[in-house]
N, C-alpha and C positions, 0 to 999 in steps of 0.2 A: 811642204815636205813631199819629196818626190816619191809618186806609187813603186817605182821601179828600180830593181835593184841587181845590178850586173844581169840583165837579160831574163830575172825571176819579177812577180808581182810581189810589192812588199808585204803587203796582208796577210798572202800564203804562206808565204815563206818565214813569217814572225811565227804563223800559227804550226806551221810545220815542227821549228827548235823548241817552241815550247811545246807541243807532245815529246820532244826528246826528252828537253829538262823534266819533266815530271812522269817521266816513262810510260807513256801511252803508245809512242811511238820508235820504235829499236831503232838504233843507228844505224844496222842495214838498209833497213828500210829508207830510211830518212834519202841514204846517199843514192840509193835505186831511182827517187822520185826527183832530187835534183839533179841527176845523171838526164833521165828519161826529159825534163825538161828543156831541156838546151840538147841535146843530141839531133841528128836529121834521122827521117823514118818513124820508125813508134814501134807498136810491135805487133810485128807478121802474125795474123791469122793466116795465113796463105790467099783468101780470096780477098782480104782486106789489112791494112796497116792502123791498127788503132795506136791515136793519139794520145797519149796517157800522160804529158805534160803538160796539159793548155792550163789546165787550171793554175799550174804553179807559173806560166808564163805570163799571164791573163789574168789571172781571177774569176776566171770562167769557165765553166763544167763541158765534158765533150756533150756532145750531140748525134742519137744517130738517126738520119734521116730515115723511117722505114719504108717507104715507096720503093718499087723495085727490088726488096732483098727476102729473102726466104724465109720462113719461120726460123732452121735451125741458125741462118747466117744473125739475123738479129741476136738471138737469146746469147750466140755467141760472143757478141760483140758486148754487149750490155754486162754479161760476166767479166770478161775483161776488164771493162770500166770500173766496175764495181770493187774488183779486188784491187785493181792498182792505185784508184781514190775511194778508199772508202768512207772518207770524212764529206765528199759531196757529191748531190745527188748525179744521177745518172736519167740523159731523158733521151724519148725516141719520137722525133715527129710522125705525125702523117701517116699513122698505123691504117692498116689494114684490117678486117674481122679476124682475119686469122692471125695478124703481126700481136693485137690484144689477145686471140684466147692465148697466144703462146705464153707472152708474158705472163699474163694470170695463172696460169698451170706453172710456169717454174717461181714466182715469185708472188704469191696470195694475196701479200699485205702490201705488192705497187698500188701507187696511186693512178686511177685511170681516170684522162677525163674523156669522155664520148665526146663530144660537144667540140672540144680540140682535136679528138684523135691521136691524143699524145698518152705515155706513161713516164711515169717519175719513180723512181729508184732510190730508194734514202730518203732523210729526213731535209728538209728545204732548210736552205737558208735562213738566218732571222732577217728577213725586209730591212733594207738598209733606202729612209727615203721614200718616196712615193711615185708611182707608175699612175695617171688616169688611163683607164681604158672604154673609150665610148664609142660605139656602133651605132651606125644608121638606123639601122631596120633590123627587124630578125634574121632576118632573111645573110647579114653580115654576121650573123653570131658565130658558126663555126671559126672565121677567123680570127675576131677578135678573142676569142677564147685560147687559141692558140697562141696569141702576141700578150694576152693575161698568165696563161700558165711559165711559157719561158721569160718574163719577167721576173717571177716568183723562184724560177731556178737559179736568175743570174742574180740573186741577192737584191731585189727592190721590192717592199709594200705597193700593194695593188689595187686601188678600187678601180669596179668596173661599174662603167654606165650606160646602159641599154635603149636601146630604142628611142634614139636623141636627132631623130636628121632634119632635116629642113624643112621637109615637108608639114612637121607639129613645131615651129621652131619655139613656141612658148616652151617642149618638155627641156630643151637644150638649153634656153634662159635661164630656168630652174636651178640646173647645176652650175652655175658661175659659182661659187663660193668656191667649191670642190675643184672646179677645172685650175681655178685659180693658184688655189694651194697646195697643186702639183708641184713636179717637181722637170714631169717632162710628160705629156699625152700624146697615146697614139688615137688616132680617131679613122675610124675605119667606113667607107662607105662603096656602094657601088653605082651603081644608073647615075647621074653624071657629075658624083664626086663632089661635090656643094660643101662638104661638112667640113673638112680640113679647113678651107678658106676662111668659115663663117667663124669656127673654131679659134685661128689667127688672130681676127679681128677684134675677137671680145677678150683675150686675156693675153698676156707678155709670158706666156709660159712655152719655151719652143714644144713644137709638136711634131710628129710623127704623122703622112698622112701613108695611109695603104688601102691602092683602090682594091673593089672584089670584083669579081667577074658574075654578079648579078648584076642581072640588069634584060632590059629586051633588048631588040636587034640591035640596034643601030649602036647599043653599048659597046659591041664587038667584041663580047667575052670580058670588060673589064679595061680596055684601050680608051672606051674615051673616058671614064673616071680615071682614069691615068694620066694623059692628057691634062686635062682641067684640074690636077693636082700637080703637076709642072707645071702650068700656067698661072698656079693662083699669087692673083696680087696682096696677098695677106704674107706679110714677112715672117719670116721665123719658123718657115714650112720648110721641112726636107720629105723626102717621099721614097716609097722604099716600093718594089714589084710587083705585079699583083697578085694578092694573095697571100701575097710575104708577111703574112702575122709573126713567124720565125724570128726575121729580120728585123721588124719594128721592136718586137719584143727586148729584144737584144741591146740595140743601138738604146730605147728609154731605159733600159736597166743600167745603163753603163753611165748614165747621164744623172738617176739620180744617185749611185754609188758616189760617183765623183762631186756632186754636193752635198754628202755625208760621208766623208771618211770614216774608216774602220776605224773603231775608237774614242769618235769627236762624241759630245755630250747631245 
């Protein structure tokens, strides 16, 4: 059965008619939201064009990155999301100390995680599937926390496994069970990027590698884990930017969505 349905995601768009039929959702509304979907543009903030369709294109929540944007340009952006999908959540990477206290002062009960730097807006998804998330070192944790939370947003269950690199590689034997009975693992490392590879090698689960930019010199900010995750001779490896927990996050949510349909038992 095809996800896709004239240019809407079919899951969304089921869930959409039936807030009609059972009047959760007005017909205005209804037609604003599959208008908003398929239209070019989004809608003019003036200093930004927010996307208010993805989700019903996609199945996927917007995103706003907060690096670079101001307290009041966030909170404004995040409002807009919020009223135009208020069925899912709303998230903001990469916050700042003051991109979090803003949030916190206008919204109490966001979810914040430190750790990622991220806040979440609404109630998460129910986990469609499984996401493994396993880091090198601690030292990799803020990212991989970040490629765990947006996971969690785009609809996939999540374990996360910590402190697994190659350096103790009995802690990373340990979870083979777990690694196994993913669905799709991102495996995060930095200094010269070993884990993806080793990762490959011991299970048929595709993985996700994303180097960090830990590391000493000669790592060159996260290039040569970069590097040696393009290179690695372990199949079934795609590799996403450094740092890019966003992006991994994303691509294994969509991966294990698509081997759990909305619906299937």
């Amino acid at each position: 059965m095809t996800s896709r349905v004239g240019g809407v995601d079919r899951a969304e768009t089921a869930a959409l008619l039936r807030g009609v039929a059972d009047g959760r959702v007005g017909l205005d509304d209804a037609l604003e939201r599959l208008s908003a979907a398929t239209r070019p543009g989004g809608h003019d903030l003036g200093f930004a064009r927010v996307d208010t369709g993805r989700a019903l294109r996609t199945g996927d929540p917007e995103v706003v990155y907060g690096a670079g944007k101001t307290s009041d340009q966030l909170v404004a952006i995040l409002r807009a999301l919020r009223e135009a999908t208020p069925t899912r959540p709303a998230l903001a990477t990469r916050l700042t100390d003051d991109g979090v206290a803003a949030v916190e002062a206008e919204w109490p009960d966001a979810l914040i995680d430190l750790d990622a730097r991220c806040a979440v807006l609404g109630d998460l998804p129910e986990g469609r599937g499984t996401v493994a998330v396993v880091s090198a070192g601690t030292s990799d944790g803020p990212v991989a926390a970040e490629a765990a939370i947006v996971a969690r947003c785009f609809g996939a269950g999540v374990v996360t496994i910590r402190d697994a690199g190659v350096a103790g590689l009995h802690r990373l034997l340990a979870e083979g069970e777990t690694l196994a009975a993913a669905d799709c693992i991102v495996a995060v490392a930095g200094m010269e990027g070993a884990l993806p590879s080793v990762v490959g090698g011991l299970v048929g689960t595709p993985v996700v590698a994303v180097p960090t930019s830990v590391g000493y010199g000669a790592s060159f900010g996260g290039l040569a884990a970069l590097l040696a995750m393009l290179n690695s001779c372990a199949p079934g490896v795609t590799v996403v930017n450094i740092d890019n927990g966003f992006g991994a996050g994303v691509f294994a949510a969509r991966v294990a969505r698509v081997a759990h349909p909305a619906g299937s038992p």
